[in-house]
Structures are given as C-alpha cells and as structure tokens.
VEXDOSE-286466 format. One record per residue: residue in one letter; x, y, z of N, C-alpha, C in turn. Coordinates in pm, whole numbers, padded with zeros to 5 digits, always signed. Layout:
AXYZXYZXYZ/...
# end
This chain:
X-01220+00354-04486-01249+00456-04384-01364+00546-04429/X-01468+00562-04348-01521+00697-04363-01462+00841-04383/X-01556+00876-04469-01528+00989-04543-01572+01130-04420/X-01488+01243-04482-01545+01365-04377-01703+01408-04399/X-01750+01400-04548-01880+01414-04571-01956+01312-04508/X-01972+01206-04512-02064+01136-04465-02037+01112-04310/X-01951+01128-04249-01954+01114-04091-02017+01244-04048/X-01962+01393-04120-02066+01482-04108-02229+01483-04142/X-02252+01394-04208-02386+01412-04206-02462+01317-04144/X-02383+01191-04083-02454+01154-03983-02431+01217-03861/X-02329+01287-03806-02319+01351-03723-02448+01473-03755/X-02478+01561-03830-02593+01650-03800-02711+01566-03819/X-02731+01480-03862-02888+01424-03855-02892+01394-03721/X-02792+01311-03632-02827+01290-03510-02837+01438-03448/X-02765+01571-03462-02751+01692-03400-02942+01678-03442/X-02982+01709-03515-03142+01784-03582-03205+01723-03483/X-03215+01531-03512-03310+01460-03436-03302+01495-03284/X-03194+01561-03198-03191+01537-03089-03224+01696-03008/X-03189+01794-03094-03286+01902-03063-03416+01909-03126/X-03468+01824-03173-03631+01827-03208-03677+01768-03061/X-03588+01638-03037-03654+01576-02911-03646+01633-02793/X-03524+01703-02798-03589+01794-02683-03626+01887-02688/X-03656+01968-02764-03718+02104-02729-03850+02078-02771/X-03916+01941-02805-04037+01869-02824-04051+01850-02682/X-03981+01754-02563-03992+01724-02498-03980+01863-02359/X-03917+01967-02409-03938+02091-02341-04044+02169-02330/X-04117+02174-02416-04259+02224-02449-04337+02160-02334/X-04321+02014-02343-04374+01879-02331-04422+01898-02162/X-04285+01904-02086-04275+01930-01955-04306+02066-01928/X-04320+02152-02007-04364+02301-01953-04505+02293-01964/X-04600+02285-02017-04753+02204-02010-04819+02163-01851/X-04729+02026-01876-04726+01938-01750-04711+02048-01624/X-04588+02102-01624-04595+02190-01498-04654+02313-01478/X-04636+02350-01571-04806+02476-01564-04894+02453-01543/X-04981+02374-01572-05062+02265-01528-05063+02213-01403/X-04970+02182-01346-04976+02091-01206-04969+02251-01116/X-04878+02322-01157-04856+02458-01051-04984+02544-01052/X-05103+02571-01119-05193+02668-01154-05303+02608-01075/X-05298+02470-01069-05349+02374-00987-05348+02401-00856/X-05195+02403-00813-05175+02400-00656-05196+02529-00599/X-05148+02635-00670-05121+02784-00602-05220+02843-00659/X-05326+02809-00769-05365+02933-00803-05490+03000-00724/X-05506+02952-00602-05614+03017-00474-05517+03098-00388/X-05374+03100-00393-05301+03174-00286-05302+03322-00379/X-05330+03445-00271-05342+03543-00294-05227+03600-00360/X-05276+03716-00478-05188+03796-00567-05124+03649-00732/X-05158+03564-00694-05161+03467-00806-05175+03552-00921/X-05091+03532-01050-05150+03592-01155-05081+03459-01260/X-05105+03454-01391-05100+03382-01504-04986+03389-01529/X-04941+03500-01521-04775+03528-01564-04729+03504-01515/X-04718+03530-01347-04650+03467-01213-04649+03309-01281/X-04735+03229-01282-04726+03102-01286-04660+03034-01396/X-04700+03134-01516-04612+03099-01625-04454+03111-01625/X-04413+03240-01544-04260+03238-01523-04232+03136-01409/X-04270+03095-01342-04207+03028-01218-04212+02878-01333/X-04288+02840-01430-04285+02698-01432-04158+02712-01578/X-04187+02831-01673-04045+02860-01722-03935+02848-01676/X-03894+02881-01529-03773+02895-01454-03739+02742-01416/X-03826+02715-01415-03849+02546-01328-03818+02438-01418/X-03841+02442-01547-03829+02341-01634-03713+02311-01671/X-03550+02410-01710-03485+02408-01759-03374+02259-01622/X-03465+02254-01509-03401+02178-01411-03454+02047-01426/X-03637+02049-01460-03648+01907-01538-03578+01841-01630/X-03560+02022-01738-03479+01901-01845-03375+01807-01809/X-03262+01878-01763-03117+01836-01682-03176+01649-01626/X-03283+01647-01593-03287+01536-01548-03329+01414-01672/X-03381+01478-01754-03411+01371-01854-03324+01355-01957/X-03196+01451-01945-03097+01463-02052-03064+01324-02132/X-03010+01190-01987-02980+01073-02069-03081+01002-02134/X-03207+01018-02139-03306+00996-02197-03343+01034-02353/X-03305+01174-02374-03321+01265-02479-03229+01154-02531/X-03106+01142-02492-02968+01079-02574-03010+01002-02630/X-03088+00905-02534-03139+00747-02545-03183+00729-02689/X-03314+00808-02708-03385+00820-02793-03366+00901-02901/X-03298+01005-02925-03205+01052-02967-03148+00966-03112/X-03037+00851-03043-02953+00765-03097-03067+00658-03177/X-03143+00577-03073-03220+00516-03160-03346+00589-03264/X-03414+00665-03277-03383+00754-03380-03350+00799-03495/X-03225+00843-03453-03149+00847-03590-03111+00732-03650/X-03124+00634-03575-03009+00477-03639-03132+00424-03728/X-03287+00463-03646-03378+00352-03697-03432+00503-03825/X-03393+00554-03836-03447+00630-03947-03344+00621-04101/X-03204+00602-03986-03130+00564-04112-03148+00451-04219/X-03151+00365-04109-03214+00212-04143-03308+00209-04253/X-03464+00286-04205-03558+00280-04306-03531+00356-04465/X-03446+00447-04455-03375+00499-04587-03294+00407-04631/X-03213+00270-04612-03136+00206-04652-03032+00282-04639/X-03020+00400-04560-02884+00453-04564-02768+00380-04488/X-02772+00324-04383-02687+00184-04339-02652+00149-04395/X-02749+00084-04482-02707-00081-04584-02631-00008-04689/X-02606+00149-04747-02544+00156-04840-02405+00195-04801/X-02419+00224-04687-02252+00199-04593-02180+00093-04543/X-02282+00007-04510-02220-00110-04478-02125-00167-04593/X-02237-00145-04738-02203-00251-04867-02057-00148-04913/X-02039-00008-04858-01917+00021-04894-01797+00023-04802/X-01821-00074-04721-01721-00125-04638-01710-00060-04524/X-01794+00025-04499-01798+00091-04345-01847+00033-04255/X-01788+00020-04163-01824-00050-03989-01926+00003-03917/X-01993-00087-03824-02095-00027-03745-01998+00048-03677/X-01854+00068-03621-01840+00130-03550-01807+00235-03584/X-01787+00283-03750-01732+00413-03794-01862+00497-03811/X-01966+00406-03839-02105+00565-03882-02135+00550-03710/X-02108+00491-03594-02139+00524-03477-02096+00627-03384/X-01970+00667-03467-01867+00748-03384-01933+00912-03389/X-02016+00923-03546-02057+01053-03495-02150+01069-03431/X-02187+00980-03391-02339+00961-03282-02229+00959-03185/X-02151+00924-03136-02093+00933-03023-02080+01036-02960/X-02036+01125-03119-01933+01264-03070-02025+01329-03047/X-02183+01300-03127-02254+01396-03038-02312+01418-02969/X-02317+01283-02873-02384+01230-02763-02279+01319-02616/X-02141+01341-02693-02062+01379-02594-02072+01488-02574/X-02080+01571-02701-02092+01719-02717-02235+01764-02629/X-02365+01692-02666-02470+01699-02581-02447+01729-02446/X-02396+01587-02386-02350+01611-02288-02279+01701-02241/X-02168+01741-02269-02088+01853-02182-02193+02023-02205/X-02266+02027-02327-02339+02146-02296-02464+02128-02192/X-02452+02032-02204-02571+02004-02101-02502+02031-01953/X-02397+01996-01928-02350+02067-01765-02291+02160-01805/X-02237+02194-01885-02132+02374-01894-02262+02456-01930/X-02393+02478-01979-02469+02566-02008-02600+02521-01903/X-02673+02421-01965-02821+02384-01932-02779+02382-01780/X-02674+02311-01694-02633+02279-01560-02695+02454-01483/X-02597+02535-01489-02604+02675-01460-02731+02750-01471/X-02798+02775-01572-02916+02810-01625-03028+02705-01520/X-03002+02588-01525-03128+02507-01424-03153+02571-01306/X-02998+02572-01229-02948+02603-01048-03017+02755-01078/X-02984+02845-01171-03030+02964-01143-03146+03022-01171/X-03227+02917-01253-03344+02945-01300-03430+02902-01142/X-03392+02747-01136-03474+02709-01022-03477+02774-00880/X-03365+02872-00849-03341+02943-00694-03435+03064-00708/X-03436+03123-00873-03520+03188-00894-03662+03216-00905/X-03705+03114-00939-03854+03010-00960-03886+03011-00759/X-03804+02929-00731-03834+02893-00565-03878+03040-00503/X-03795+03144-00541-03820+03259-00415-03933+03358-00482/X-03990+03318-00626-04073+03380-00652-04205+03310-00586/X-04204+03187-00626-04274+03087-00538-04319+03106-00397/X-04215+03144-00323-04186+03226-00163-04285+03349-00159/X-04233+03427-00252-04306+03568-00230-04463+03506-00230/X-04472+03467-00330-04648+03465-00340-04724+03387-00209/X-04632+03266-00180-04677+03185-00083-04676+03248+00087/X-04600+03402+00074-04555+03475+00179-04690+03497+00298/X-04676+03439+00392-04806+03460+00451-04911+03378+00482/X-04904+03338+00343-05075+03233+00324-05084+03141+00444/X-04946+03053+00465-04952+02969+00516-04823+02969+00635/X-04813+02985+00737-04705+02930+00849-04698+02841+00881/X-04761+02679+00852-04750+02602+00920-04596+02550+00831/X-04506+02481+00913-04398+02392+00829-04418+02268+00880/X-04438+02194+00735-04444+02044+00794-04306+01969+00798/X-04315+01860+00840-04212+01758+00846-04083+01772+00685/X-04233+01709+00609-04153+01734+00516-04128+01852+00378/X-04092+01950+00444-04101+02050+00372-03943+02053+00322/X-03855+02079+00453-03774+02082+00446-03687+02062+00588/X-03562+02049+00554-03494+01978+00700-03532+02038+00821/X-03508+02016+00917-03440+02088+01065-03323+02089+01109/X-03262+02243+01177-03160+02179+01190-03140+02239+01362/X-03050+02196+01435-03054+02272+01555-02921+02301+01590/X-02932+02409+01623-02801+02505+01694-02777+02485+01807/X-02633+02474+01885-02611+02502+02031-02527+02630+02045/X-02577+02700+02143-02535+02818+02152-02504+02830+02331/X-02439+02927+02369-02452+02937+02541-02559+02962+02604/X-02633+03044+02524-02800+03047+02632-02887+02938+02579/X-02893+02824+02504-02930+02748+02502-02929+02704+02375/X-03043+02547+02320-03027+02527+02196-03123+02595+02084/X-03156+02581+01997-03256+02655+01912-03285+02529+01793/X-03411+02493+01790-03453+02411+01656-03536+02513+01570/X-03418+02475+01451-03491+02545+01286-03563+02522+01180/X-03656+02550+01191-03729+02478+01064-03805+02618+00939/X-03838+02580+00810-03898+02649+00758-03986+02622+00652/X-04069+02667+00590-04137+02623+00454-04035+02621+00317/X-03971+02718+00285-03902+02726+00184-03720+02776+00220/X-03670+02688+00189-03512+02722+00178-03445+02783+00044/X-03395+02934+00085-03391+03005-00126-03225+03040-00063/X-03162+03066-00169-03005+03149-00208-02921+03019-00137/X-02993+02881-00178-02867+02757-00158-02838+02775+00045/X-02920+02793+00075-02948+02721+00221-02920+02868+00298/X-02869+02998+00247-02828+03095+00331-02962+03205+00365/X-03083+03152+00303-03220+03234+00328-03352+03151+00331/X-03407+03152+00424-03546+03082+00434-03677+03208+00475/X-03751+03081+00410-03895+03206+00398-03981+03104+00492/X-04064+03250+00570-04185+03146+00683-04111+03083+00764/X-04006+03076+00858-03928+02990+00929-03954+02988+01090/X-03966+02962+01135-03965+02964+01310-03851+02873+01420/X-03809+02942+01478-03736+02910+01595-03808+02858+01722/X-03753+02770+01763-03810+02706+01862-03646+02730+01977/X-03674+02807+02082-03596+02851+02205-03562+02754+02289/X-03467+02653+02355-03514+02603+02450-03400+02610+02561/X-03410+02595+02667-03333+02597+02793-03242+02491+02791/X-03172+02502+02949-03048+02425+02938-03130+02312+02974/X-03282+02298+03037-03322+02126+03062-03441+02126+02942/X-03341+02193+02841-03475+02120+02667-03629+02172+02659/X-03671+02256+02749-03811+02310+02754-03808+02412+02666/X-03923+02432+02595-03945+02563+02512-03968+02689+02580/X-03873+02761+02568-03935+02881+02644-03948+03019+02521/X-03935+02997+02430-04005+03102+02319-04031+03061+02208/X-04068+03115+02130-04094+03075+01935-04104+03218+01912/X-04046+03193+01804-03986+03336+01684-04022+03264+01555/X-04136+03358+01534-04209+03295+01308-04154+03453+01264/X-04076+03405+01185-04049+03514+01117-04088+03553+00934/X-04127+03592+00825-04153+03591+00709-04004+03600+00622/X-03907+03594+00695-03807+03587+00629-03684+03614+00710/X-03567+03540+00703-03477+03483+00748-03343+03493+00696/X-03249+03558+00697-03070+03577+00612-02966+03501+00769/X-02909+03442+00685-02784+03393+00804-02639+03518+00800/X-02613+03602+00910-02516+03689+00838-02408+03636+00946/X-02304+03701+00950-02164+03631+00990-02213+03656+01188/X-02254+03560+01211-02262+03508+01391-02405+03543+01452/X-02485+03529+01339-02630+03573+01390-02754+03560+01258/X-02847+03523+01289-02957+03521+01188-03041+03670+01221/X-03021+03694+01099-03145+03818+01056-03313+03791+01063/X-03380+03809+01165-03527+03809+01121-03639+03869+01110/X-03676+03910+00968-03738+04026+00940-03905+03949+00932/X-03991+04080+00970-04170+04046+01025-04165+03958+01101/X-04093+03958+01232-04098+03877+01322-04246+03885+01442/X-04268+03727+01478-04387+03723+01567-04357+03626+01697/X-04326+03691+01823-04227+03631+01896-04334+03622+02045/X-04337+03462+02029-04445+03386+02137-04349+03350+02284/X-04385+03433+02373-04300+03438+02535-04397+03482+02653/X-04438+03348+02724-04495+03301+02843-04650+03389+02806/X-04674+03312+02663-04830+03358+02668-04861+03469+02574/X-04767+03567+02545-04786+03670+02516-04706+03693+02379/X-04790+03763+02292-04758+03764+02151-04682+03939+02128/X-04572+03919+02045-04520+04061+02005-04473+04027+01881/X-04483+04203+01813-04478+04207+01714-04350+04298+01620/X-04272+04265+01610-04084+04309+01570-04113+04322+01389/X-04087+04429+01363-03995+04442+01214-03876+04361+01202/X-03742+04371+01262-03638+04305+01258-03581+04224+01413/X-03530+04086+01445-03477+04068+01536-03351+03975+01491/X-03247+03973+01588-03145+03906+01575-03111+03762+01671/X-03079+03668+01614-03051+03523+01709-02938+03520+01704/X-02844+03531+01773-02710+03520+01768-02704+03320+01740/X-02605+03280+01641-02585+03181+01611-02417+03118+01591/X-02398+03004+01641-02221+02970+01601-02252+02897+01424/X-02364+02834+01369-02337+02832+01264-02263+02858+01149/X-02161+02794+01051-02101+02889+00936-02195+02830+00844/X-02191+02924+00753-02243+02949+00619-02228+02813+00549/X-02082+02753+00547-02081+02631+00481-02134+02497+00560/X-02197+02526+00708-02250+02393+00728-02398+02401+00691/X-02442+02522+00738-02584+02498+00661-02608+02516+00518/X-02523+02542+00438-02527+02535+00296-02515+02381+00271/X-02409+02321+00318-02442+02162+00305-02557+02063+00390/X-02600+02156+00513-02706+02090+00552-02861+02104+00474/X-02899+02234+00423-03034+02252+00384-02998+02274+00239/X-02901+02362+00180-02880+02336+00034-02891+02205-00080/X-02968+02247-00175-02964+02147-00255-02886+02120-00334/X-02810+02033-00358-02686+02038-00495-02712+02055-00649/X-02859+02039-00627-02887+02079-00818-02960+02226-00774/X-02919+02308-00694-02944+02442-00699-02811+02522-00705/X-02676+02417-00748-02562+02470-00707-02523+02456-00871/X-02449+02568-00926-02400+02527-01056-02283+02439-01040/X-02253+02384-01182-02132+02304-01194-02026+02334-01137/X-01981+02514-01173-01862+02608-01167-01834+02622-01049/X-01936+02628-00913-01929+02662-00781-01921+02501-00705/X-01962+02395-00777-01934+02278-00654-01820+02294-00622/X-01720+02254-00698-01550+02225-00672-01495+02328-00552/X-01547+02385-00559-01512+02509-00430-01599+02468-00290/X-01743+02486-00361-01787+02421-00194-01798+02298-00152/X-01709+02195-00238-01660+02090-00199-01533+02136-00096/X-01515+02210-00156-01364+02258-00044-01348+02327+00024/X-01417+02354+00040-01493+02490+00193-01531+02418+00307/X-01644+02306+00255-01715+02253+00330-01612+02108+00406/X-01547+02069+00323-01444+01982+00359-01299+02029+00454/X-01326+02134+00439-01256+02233+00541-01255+02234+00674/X-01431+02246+00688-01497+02223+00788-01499+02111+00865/X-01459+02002+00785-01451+01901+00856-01595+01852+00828/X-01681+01880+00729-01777+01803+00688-01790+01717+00523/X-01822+01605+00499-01836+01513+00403-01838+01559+00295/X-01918+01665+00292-01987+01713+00146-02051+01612+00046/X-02080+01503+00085-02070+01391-00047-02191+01397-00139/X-02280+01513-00040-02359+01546-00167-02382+01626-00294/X-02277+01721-00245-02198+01792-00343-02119+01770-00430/X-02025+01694-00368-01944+01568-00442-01994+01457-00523/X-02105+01408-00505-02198+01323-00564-02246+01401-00711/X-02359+01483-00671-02349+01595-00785-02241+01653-00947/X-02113+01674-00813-02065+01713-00945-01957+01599-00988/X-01932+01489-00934-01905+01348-01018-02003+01311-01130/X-02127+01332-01099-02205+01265-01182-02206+01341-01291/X-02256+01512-01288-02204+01574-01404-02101+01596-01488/X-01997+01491-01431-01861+01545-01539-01878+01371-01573/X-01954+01283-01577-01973+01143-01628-02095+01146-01695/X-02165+01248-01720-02253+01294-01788-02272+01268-01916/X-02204+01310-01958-02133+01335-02144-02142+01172-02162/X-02069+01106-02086-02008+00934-02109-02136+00882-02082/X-02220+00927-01964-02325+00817-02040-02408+00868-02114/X-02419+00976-02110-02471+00986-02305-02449+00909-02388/X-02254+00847-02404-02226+00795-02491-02276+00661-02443/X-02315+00611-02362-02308+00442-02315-02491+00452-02372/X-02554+00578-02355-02669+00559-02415-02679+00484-02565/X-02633+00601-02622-02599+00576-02741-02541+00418-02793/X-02475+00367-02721-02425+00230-02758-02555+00154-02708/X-02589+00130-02626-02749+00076-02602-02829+00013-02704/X-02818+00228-02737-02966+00245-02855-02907+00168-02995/X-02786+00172-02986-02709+00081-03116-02763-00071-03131/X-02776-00153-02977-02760-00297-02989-02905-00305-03032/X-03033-00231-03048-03139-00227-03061-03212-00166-03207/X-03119-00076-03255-03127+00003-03342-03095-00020-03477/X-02998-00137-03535-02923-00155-03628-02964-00244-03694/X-03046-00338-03712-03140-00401-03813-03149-00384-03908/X-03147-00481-04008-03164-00418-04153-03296-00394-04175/X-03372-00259-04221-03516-00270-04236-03602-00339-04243/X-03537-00427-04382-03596-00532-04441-03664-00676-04354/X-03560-00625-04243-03622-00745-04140-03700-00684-04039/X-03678-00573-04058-03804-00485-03956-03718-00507-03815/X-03737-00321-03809-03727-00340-03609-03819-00386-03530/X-03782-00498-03477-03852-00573-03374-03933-00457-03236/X-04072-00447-03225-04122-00385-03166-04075-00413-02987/X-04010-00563-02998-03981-00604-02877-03826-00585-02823/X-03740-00554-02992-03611-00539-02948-03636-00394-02899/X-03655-00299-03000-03704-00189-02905-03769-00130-02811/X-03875-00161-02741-03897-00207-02634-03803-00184-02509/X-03742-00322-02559-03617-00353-02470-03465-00253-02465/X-03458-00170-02574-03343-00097-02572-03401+00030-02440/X-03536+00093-02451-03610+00183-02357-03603+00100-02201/X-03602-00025-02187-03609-00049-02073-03468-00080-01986/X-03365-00100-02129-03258-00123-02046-03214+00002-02007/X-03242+00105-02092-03187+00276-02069-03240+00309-01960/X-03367+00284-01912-03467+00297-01785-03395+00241-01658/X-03329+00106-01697-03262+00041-01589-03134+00104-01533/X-03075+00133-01651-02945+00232-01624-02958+00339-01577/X-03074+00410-01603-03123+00532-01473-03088+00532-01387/X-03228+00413-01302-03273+00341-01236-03122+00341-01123/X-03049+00223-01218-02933+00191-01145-02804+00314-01094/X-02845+00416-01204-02762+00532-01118-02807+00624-01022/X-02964+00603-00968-03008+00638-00880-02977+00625-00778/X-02946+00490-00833-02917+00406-00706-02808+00400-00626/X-02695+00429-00745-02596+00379-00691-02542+00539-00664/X-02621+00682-00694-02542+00784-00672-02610+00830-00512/X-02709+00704-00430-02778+00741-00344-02671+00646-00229/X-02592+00590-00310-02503+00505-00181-02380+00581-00208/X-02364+00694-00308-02222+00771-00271-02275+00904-00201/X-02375+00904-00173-02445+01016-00094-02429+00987+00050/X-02477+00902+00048-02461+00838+00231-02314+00774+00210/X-02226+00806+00187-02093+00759+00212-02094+00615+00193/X-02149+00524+00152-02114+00356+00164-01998+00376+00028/X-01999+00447-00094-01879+00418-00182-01851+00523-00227/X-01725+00514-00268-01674+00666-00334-01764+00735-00454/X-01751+00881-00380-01835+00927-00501-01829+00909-00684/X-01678+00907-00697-01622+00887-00792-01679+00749-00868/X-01656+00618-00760-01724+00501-00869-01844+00479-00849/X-01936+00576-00761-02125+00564-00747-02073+00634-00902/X-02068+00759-00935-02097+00851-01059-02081+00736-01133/X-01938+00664-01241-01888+00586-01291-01893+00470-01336/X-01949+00407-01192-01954+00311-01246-02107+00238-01333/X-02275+00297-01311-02290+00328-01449-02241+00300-01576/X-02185+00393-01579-02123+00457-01697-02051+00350-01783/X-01960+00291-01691-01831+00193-01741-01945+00065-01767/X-02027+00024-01631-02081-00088-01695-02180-00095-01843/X-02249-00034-01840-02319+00065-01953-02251+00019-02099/X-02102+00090-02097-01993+00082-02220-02000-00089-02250/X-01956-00138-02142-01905-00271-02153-02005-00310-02227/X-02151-00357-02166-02240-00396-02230-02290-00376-02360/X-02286-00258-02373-02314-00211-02550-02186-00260-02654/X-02037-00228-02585-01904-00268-02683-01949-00426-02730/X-02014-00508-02593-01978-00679-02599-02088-00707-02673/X-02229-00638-02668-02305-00686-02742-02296-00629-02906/X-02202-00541-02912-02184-00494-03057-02069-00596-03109/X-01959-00604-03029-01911-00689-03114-01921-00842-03144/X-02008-00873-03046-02080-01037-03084-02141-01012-03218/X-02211-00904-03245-02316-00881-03356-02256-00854-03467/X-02168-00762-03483-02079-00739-03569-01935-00810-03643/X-01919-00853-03540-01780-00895-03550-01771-01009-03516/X-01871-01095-03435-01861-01227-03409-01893-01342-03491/
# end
C-alpha cells in the first residue's frame, strides 16, 4: 500500500501544477479579452482604460468556469509526464505500487478542483459577469438603439388592450432588467400603433418600469422621464425566458428550478446547468483517467508526441461531446440528469478499460 507521505506528495505536486496552469491560463484569457473589448468599445463615449480593464476582470472569472475540464486535462498529464521524467513512477512501481494507488491522489484532486470550481469560481463568475454586463450597459447607454436579431431574445406579451413585442440590446439582473429596450404596441388586428425606446427597463409586480422613455404615436415623438406598461408577465417566466443560466449561481438554481416549474414551465435550462455542475468534479476525474492512458510511459521509452496528441484530442472530444449532449437536455429530447452524466460515466469507462488492459492485462 501506499504510504501517507508519498500519496501526499503526489497529491500536492498535482495541487502546484494545476494552479500554475491556471492562473497561467487566467492571465492568458485576461490579455485576450482586454484586447478584443478595447477593440470593440473603445470609440463609445466616456470609455476609459480602467472601465475596460474592470469589465474584462469581471468577465474572465466566467471564461475560466468554462475551461475548468481542460485545466484538469492538462493538469493530470503534467504531473504524470513530469513524474515520469524524474523516474519517480518507476521508483513506485519497483516498490510495488499500482498505477491505480499514485492515481488516486490525482483523483482526489481533480475532485477537490472540481467542487471549488462550482461552490466558489461558479458564484464569483454569475456575479462577476451580471456585473461586467451592466457596466458594459452604462457605457454603451445611448450610443446605440438599434437591437438586432441577435442580440438578444424577443419576447411578447398578451395583455387586454392588446399584444406588446419586447426586445432589447442588453438583458442585466438575470432577465428582470434590460438596457436600450423598445416596445412595439399592437392592436387587436396585429398593427403597430406605438413604440416606446426606453434607456432602461425593471419588470415590477404587474407592470414594466420605463425610465428616459421616447414614445412614437401616429407620427409624433414625446419625451417621458418615467412610463408604465402594465404587463401579466411573472418574474419567473421571463427569468427563464431571457436569463442566462451561467449568470445564475449554483446556490440559486435549485430554487429557480422550482419556481419556474411551478409555473408550469420546463426550466431545462436551468436544470441543464446545474446537473452539469454537480458532474463537474467527476469529469475532472474522467479527465484525469484520460490524461493517465496517455501519460504513464516509462521515460525511457519516451512520451510518444502522438500518444499525447491524442490524450488532448480525446479530452477535446469529450467537451465536444458534452456540448452536445447538454444541448439535447436543453431542448428536452433527454433527461437532464443523463445529458450532464452521461459524459462523465462514458469518459470513466474508457479510461478504467484502457488502464486495466495496460496494467493489469
């Protein structure tokens, strides 16, 4: 059996290697998006350096979240192929230790990764990024009214004096505030008979708030500080209609899964969301087994530039494939539970079967 010293110290070499890689790879993406943002906005009026620097600060901690199983990926292979080149392997192996006992503290801390990565980094992203967005808003306040197609959804209301289509440039506070938005009025036979652009927009209990309003009726332009649209909307359908689920922390899905399901609506994108974050941690670990079938070579024979290679592309595929498959528990074709999962499980299988052919076969 492994000893407590040496499982601890492969357990912190993988801890070191895997906060170098990311907070290497944090730097990495804050560059990139300072860069791309200073680019886009920096002709819209009141722009300043700092503005741009905090909005792409606020913004990144939501990139990371997305490259987390990646960090793992590489992470694991890494540490395995660094062990390797020290002969530190081979002097475990020759004392009777299993690939699967110096793997376990790569496991544990592929898991540990994981769960801080949704109990901390999760929270910090949703609140950094709602924050980032409406600073984003302010500056962009004005410049521009047009909303395109794809900015963000539409949604339309029926009410007794008629219907109303909503659209806006920016959706902030998780779908309950939009910036730059306009109403489109129409009668009981579908004709437009007003438009309301307002610079800012609150949904409050049976009516939308709209403040610097500019209200277009048979020709003629007026100009309102505040007006009110009376609306049957609740809070939880347009939170699941225009809200984004990675603007929602971990702590708050489980609830507006159940609010919204209340309603008599799906939620499955919410549900999607926070399945995938509590399977998070696990495929960290299925990373980690991956980076194993690729990683474990005896030096002496050299890591194959092609086996590795191939460990990056199968991790790519497993992305790939949970893109995929968390985009068919979104549209309802399978339970959210085995879109998140199953990943995950196939992932395990593959790394357990190709470890123990290698090992044990």
């Amino acid at each position: 059996m492994m000893g407590w010293t040496l499982g601890r110290y492969f357990f912190f070499r993988y801890l070191g290697i895997t906060i170098w890689i990311f907070l290497g790879l944090f730097a990495l993406v804050f560059l990139i998006d300072f860069t791309e943002l200073t680019g886009r906005i920096a002709g819209v009026p009141g722009f300043t350096y700092q503005a741009g620097f905090a909005i792409s600060a606020l913004r990144v901690p939501m990139i990371m979240l997305q490259t987390v199983p990646f960090v793992g990926l590489f992470s694991a292979m890494a540490t395995l192929v660094s062990l390797n080149r020290k002969y530190e392997l081979v002097i475990a192996r020759s004392a009777g230790i299993s690939a699967w006992q110096f793997l376990l503290p790569c496991c544990i801390g592929a898991l540990l990764f994981g769960a801080v990565a949704v109990a901390i980094l999760n929270p910090l992203a949703a609140y950094g990024f709602s924050q980032s967005e409406r600073i984003e808003s302010e500056l962009r306040s004005g410049a521009s009214n047009d909303v395109s197609a794809d900015s963000a959804p539409w949604i339309r209301q029926k009410t007794a004096a008629g219907d109303t289509i909503i659209g806006a440039r920016a959706i902030l506070n998780q779908g309950l505030e939009m910036a730059d938005a306009v109403f489109f009025l129409l009668d009981q036979q579908g004709n437009i008979v007003e438009r309301k652009d307002a610079k800012k927009v609150f949904l409050r209990d049976g009516y939308w708030e709209l403040q610097d309003v500019s209200i277009l009726k048979d020709g003629n332009v007026e100009k309102k500080t505040t007006d009110r649209l009376p609306t049957d909307l609740k809070p939880e359908f347009v939170q699941e209609r225009l809200a984004r689920p990675e603007t929602i922390p971990f702590y708050e899905l489980p609830q507006k899964i159940e609010v919204a399901r209340s309603f008599g609506l799906k939620a499955n994108a919410f549900a999607m969301q926070f399945d995938s974050l509590v399977a998070m941690p696990f495929l960290l670990v299925a990373m980690t087994l991956i980076a194993a079938t690729v990683s474990m070579r005896f030096a002496r024979m050299g890591q194959s530039a092609t086996m590795i290679l191939g460990g990056v592309v199968a991790g790519f595929l497993l992305y790939v494939v949970s893109v995929l498959v968390k985009a068919f528990g979104v549209a309802g074709f399978v339970p959210t539970v085995v879109a998140a999962w199953f990943p995950v499980v196939v992932a395990m299988f593959f790394g357990v079967t190709f470890l123990l052919y290698r090992e044990d076969g």
